[in-house]
N, C-alpha and C positions, 0 to 999 in steps of 0.2 A: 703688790697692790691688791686690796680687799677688791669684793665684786662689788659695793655701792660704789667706790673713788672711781673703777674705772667708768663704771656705767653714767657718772658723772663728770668726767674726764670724755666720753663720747661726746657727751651731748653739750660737752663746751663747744670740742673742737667741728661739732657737726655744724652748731647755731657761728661759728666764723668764718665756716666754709657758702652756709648761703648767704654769706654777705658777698662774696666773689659776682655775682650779676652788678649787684650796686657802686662796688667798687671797682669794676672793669669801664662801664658802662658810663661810671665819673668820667674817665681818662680817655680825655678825646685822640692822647696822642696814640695811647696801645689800641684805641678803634683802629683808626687810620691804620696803624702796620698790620692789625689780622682782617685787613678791609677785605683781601680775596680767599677768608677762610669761610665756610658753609659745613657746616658738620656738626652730629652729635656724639659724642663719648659719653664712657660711665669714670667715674671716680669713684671710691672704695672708701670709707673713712672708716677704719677698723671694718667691721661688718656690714656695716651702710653703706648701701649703694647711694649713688646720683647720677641722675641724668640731666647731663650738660647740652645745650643746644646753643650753637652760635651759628650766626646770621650774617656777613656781610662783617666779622668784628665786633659785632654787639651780643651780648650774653643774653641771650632769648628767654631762657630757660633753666633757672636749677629747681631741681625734685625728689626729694624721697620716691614717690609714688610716679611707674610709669608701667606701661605695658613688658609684660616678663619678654615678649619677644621683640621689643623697642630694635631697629637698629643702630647699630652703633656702628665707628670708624675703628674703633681700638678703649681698653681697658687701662685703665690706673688705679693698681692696689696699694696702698701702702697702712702699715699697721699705727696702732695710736699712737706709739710711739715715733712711728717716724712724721708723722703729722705735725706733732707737738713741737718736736723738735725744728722742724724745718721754717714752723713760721714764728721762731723765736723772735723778738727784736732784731737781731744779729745772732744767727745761727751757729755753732761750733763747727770745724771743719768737718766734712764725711756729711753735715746733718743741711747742706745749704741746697742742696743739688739734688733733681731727680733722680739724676744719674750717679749721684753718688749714692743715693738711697737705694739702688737697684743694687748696685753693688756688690752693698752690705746684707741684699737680702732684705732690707726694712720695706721696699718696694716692689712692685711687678710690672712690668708693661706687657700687655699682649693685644693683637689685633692688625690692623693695617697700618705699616709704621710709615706708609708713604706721608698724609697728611701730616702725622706728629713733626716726623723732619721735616717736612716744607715749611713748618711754621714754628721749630720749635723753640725761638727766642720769645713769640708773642705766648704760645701755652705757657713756657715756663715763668712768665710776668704773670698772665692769668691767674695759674696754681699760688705764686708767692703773693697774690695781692692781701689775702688775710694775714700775712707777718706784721708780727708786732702789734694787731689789734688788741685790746685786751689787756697786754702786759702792762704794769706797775712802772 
């Protein structure tokens, strides 16, 4: 992949990623289950950072721009490709999963994994809300 397609290929998958406040924040029902989450994380999209803030289950906050010493709970990298792939319509197997994206390497987790496991059927609904937007 040439350096314009990916740098265009970012910034698809960066502009579906902050749709994730709007689309979390739709769904009264995923409110309700991360209702005793309070926390902020970063998410990685290729080389773009974000800072995520939730609230009581509501998405407070997504941001390119935030203080270098923000803090956070815990870290989620994952490369463009594993982005791309995982909010396919219907993902390939190995490509649907956080945890399978770590796996393979396409991803990272690092930080305090207490909160991630306490809630981690509400983040990983969170992460997949942009699947399928976009696609044909």
């Amino acid at each position: 992949m040439n350096m314009g397609s990916q740098k265009q290929l970012q910034e698809a998958l960066c502009n579906r990623f902050e749709l994730i406040e709007e689309l979390t924040n739709a769904d009264s029902h995923l409110i309700h289950r991360g209702r005793f989450l309070t926390a902020d994380f970063v998410v990685h999209i290729g080389d773009v950072p974000y800072l995520i803030s939730i609230g009581d289950g509501r998405v407070l906050f997504v941001g390119r721009k935030f203080p270098i010493f923000q803090g956070r709970k815990f870290t989620l990298k994952g490369s463009l490709n594993a982005w791309s792939m995982f909010w396919e319509l219907i993902p390939k197997a190995g490509w649907h999963d956080i945890f399978a994206l770590t796996k393979s390497g396409e991803m990272t987790l690092e930080g305090e994994m207490q909160p991630f496991f306490a809630h981690l059927q509400y983040l990983k609904d969170v992460l997949s809300k942009p699947r399928g937007v976009g696609n044909k």
